[in-house]
N, C-alpha and C positions, 0 to 999 in steps of 0.2 A: 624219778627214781623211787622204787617202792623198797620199803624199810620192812621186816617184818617186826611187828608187836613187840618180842620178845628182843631182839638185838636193839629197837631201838630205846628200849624199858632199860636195858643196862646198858648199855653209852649214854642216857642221860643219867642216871644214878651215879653212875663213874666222874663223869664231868660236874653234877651237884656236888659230891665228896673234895674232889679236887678243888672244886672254888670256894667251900664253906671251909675247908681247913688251910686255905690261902698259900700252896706249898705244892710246886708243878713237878716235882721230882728231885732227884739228890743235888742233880747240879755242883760240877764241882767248883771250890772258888779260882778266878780265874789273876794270876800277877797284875800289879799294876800298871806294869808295861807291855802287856798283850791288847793284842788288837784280837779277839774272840767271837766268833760270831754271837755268841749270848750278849756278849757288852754293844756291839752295834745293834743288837736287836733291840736294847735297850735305850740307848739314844735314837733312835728313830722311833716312828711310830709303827714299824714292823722292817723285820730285815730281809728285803726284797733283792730280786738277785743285782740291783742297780745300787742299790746301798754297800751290796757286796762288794761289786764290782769297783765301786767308786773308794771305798776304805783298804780294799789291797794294794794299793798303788799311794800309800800312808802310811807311816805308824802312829801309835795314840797321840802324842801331842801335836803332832804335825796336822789329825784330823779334828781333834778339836780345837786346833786355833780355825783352822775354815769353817766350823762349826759354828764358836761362841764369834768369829769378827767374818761373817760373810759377804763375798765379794761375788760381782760378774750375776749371770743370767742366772738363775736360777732353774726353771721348768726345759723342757723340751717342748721343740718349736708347736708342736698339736695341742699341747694342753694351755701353753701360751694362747693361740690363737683363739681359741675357747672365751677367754677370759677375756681379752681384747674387744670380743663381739658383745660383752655385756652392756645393757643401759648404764648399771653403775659405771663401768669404766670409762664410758662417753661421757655422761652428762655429769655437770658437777652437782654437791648435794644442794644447793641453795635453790638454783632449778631444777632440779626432780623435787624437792618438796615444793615450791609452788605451782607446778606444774600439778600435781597431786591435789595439791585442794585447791586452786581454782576448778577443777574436776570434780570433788568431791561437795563445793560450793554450785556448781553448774546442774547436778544430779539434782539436790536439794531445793531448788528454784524452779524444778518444770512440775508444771500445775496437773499433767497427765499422771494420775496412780501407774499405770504399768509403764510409761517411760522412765515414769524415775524410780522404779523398783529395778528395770533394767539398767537403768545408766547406775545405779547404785552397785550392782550386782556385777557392773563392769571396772568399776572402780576398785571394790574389793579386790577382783579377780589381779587385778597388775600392781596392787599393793601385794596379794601374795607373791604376784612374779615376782616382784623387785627383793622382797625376800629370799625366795628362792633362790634368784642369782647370787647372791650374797655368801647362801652356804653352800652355793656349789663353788663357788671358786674357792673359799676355804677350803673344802673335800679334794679339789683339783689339788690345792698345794699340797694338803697334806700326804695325799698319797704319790705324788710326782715330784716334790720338791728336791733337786740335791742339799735345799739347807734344812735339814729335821729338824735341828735342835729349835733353828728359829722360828720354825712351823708350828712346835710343841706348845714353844713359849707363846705364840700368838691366843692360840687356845685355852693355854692356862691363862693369859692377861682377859681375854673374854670373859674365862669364868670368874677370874676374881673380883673384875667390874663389871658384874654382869647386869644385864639390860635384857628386858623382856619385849620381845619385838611385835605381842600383841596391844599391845599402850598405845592409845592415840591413833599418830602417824608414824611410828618406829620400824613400820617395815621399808621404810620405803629413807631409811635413816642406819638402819644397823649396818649395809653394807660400808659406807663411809666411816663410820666409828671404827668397825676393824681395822681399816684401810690408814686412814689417817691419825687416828688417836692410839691407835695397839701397838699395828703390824711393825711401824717404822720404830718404834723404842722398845719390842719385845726384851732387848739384849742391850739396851742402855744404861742410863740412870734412871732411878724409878723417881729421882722429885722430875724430868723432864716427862714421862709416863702419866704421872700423876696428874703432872698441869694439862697433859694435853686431854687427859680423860675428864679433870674437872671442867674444860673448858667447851665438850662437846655438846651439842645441842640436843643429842642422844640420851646421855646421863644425866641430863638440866632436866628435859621433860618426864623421863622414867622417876626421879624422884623429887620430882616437884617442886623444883628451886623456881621455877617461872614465877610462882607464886608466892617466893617467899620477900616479903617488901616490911621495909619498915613499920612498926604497927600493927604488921599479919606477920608474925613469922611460922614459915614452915618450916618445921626442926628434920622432914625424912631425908634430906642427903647429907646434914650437917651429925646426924646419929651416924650414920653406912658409912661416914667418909672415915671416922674415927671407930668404930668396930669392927667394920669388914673392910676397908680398905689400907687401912692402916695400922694403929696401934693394938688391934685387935679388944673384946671382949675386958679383959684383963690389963687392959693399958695401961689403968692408974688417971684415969682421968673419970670424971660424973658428971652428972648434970647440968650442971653448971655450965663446963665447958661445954657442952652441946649447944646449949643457949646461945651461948658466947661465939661460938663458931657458926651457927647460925641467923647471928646478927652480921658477922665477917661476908657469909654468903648474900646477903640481903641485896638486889639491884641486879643482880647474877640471874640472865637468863636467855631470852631466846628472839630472834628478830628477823623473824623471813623476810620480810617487804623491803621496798626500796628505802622507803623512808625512815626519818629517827622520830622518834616523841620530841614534844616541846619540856622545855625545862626552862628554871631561872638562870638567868645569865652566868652568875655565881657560881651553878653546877658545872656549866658547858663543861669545861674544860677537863669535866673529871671523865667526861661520856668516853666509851668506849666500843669499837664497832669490827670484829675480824670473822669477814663471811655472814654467818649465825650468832656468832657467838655477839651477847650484847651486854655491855654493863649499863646501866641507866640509874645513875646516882641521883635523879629523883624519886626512885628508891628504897634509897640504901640510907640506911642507920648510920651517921655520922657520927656519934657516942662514941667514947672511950671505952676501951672491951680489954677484959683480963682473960688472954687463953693458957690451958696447962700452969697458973702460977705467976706469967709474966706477963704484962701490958700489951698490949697494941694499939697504936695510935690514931688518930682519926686521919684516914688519908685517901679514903677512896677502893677503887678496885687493890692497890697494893697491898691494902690491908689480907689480901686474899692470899698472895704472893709469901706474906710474911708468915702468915698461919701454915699455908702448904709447907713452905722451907721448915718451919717446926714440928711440921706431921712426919715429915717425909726423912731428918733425921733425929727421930727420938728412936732410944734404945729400944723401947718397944715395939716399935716398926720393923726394925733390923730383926729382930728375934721372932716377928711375927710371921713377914715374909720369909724369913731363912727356916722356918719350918713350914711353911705349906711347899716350900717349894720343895725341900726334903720329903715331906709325906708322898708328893707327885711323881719324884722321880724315884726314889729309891724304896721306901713303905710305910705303911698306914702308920706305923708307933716308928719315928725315926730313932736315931740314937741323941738323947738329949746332950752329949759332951760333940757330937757333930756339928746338931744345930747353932751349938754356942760359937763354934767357930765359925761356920758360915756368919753368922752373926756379928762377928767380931770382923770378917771380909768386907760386910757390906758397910760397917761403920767406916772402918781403914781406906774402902773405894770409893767413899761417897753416893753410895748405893747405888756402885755398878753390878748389875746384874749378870752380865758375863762375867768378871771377877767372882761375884760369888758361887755360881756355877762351876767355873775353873776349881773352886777347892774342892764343894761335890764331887765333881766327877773324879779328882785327883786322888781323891783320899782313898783308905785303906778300906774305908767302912762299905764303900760303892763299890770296890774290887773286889771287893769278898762275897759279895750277898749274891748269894744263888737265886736262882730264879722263885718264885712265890709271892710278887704284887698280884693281885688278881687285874684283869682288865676290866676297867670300865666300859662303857658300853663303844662310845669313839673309836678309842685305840682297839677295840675287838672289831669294828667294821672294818677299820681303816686299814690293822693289820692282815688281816684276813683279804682284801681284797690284793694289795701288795704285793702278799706270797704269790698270789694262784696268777696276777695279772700286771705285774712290775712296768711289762716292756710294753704295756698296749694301752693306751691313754681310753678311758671311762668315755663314751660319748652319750650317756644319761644318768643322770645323780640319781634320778629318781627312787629307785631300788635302793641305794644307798640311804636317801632323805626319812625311807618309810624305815628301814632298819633301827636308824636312829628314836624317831618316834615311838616304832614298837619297844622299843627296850627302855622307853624312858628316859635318854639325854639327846633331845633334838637342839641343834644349836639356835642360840639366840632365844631357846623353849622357856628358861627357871623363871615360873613366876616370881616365883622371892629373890629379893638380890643378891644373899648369899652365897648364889652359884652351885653346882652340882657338887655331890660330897666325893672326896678326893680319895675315901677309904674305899678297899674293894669291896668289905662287907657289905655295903650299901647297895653290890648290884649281883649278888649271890643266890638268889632267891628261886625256888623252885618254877616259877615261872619263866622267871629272865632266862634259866638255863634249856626250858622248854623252847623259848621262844631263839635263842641261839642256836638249839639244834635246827630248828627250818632254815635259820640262814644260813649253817652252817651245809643242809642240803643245796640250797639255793645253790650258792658261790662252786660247789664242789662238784656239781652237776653241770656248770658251764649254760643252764639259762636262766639267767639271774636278772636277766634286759639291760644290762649295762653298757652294751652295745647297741643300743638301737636308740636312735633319734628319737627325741619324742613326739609323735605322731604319724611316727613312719615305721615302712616294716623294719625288720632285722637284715643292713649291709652283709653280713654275713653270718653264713651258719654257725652258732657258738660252739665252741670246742672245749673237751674237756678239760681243765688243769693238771697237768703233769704233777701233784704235787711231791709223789716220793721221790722225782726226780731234781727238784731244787736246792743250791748248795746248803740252802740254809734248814732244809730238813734233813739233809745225808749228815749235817753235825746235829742236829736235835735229837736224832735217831737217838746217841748214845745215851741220854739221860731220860729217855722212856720208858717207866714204869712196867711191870709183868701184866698190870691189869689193862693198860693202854694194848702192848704191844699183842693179849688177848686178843682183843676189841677188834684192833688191825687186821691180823690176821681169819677175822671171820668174815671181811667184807667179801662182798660175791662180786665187785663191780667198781672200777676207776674211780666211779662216783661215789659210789657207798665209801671208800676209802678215806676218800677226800674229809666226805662227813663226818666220818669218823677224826680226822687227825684233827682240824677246825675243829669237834665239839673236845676234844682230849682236855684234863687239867693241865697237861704240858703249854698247851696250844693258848688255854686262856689266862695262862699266868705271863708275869714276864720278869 
């Protein structure tokens, strides 16, 4: 599809504007007990005509209890089947990581330079697959799932424990950490969350707790676990406790092999062994530790147990989580008398995460907010792909994978563990919005390669997207801007159209 210079000079200027002033259109507010196509587009990760279709036969609370307490199959039976066929979902992670480096130990042992630059070169190659598969089947749920919310939540639990899948062996690691330590507690209790994320072999090796033993302590997951996992920045805790909580983590790490280490008789009993995960209390700092103010006792791994139960309900935790989770869903500057309530839910729930969600979504503050979060880069693919392609399951991420990279949020990508910034300003940038209009030609022109196997031609010819014809743009229409609906009506071509509505500030807020 060829653009001319000038048409396509201002539909990015229009779509920069629109995303730097964070504000998609008038948007009117919608009652609390409407079912809107703006409020499903906002619980999903875009309002596909399956999300439609699936929320008119509901109304709001009826759809958000299936939402926040998810039951039954999830995907449709193609995009299942997908997933099914992955190495991750066959093999368990304990063998795929040794399977992996006895590989990566087999390369390193032959005495030929170009055999083990190729067997090195081969090794590499299926630690990216095994990545790979990891975030395609994220990509699979997120744009096929009937449970969004829980889809959401799985992504936001990524970024918030996030792990850098170029570390080590983590590619061949990150799929199970989603799978096992996120997915299943996205909408649970966050100390059951917490435990299962401190206790992955994923986040042990990503911040260095392998190493952290009595006499060598390493302070980097015993710092993250209490500034960005928990109590945030501002907690009220120092130093000190870091220390302290770092001496708690000590014997905490990681144990692929069959066997256990030797210890004194004395410790045996404290040894601990599930899967990967290993405590090895010869160790671990046996000492008396003051965390937060209050003691902890010499007891082994429970001492781990007793600190998490302390992370996971201090008031600054509640307040820390109840506002990223406000910033995600609703906007970058929440309303601070929201937060407190959310706050005040997940005290009262024991930090259920569906309960605190349920007042989000319930509240007045969420019913009212017109459209204007800008989308991050995820929810812009994700949503984007939805619209134009709901009912036809993806049979190559690829196009999707490079998307994400170009834009700057590849899953499983943040090097730092802070995770991607949850503000839109952070992805407003006269580039980012360059580099949306291509995909937004991509997707709108219908050869995107989405459809095509990877290393095979194209099953079938790709067709263009209907998009002025889907319900969820015949209600978007209304709140479209004079300079948008300009734009529109200049295109010369189904495709040009497309591009146009994808690159709109309509399109990229939500």
């Amino acid at each position: 599809m060829h653009l001319s210079p000038r048409t396509a000079a201002f539909f990015s200027a229009l779509a920069l504007a629109g995303g730097l002033s964070g504000c998609a259109g008038p948007g009117p507010a919608q009652p609390a007990a409407g079912m809107s196509d703006a409020l499903l587009n906002r619980l999903s990760w875009g309002a596909g005509g399956t999300t439609l279709a699936q929320a008119a036969r509901q109304d709001l609370p009826a759809y958000l209890q299936a939402q926040l307490h998810p039951q039954g199959p999830a995907l449709p039976a193609e995009a299942q089947a997908q997933i099914d066929a992955m190495s991750i979902s066959k093999i368990p992670l304990q063998e795929l990581v040794l399977e992996m480096e006895q590989r990566r130990k087999a390369a390193d042992a032959l005495a030929d330079d170009e055999q083990k630059k190729a067997a090195r070169q081969a090794y590499q190659q299926e630690m990216n697959r095994l990545a790979r598969e990891a975030a395609s089947r994220h990509l699979l749920r997120a744009l096929y799932s009937r449970h969004q919310v829980q889809e959401q939540m799985s992504w936001f639990w990524l970024n918030h424990f996030s792990v850098f899948q170029g570390k080590g062996n983590l590619r061949a690691m990150v799929g199970d950490y989603e799978e096992q330590a996120l997915r299943p507690h996205a909408l649970g209790k966050f100390r059951t969350l917490l435990g299962a994320v401190v206790s992955h072999p994923a986040m042990l090796r990503y911040l260095d707790n392998e190493q952290n033993a009595a006499g060598r302590l390493n302070e980097n997951f015993a710092r993250e676990l209490m500034e960005l996992h928990t109590l945030g920045v501002d907690g009220g805790y120092g130093q000190r406790d870091v220390q302290e909580l770092a001496r708690v983590l000590t014997g905490v790490g990681i144990n692929a092999g069959p066997g256990t280490p030797g210890m004194k008789r004395d410790l045996q009993g404290f040894y601990v062994r599930k899967g990967m995960f290993e405590f090895n209390p010869a160790r671990h700092d046996f000492g008396a530790k003051t965390l937060l103010g209050r003691p902890i006792q010499a007891q082994g791994l429970a001492e781990l147990n007793e600190a998490l139960d302390r992370l996971a309900s201090h008031p600054a935790t509640a307040l820390f989580i109840s506002r990223k989770l406000a910033q995600f869903w609703l906007s970058d500057e929440p309303p601070p008398a929201l937060v407190r309530r959310m706050a005040q839910a997940f005290e009262a729930n024991g930090g259920d995460i569906a309960a605190t969600l349920a007042l989000l979504f319930n509240s007045a503050e969420f019913a009212q907010a017109g459209p204007g979060k800008f989308k991050d880069p995820m929810r812009y693919a994700v949503s984007a792909v939805r619209l134009a392609y709901a009912q036809k399951p993806v049979l190559n991420m690829g196009p999707m994978l490079n998307w994400l990279n170009r834009m700057g949020e590849p899953l499983y990508g943040r090097l730092t563990p802070d995770g991607y910034p949850l503000n839109g300003t952070a992805w407003s940038s006269p580039g980012q919005m360059s580099t949306r209009f291509e995909i937004a030609k991509a997707i709108g022109s219908g050869s995107a390669g989405l459809f095509r196997s990877e290393g095979a031609p194209p099953q079938e010819k790709a067709s263009v997207p209907q998009l002025a014809q889907t319900p969820f743009y015949i209600s978007m229409a209304k709140t479209l801007s004079p300079a948008t609906q300009q734009a529109l009506a200049q295109a010369n071509s189904a495709q040009e159209w497309n591009a146009f509505l994808l690159s709109s500030p309509e399109f990229m807020s939500r």
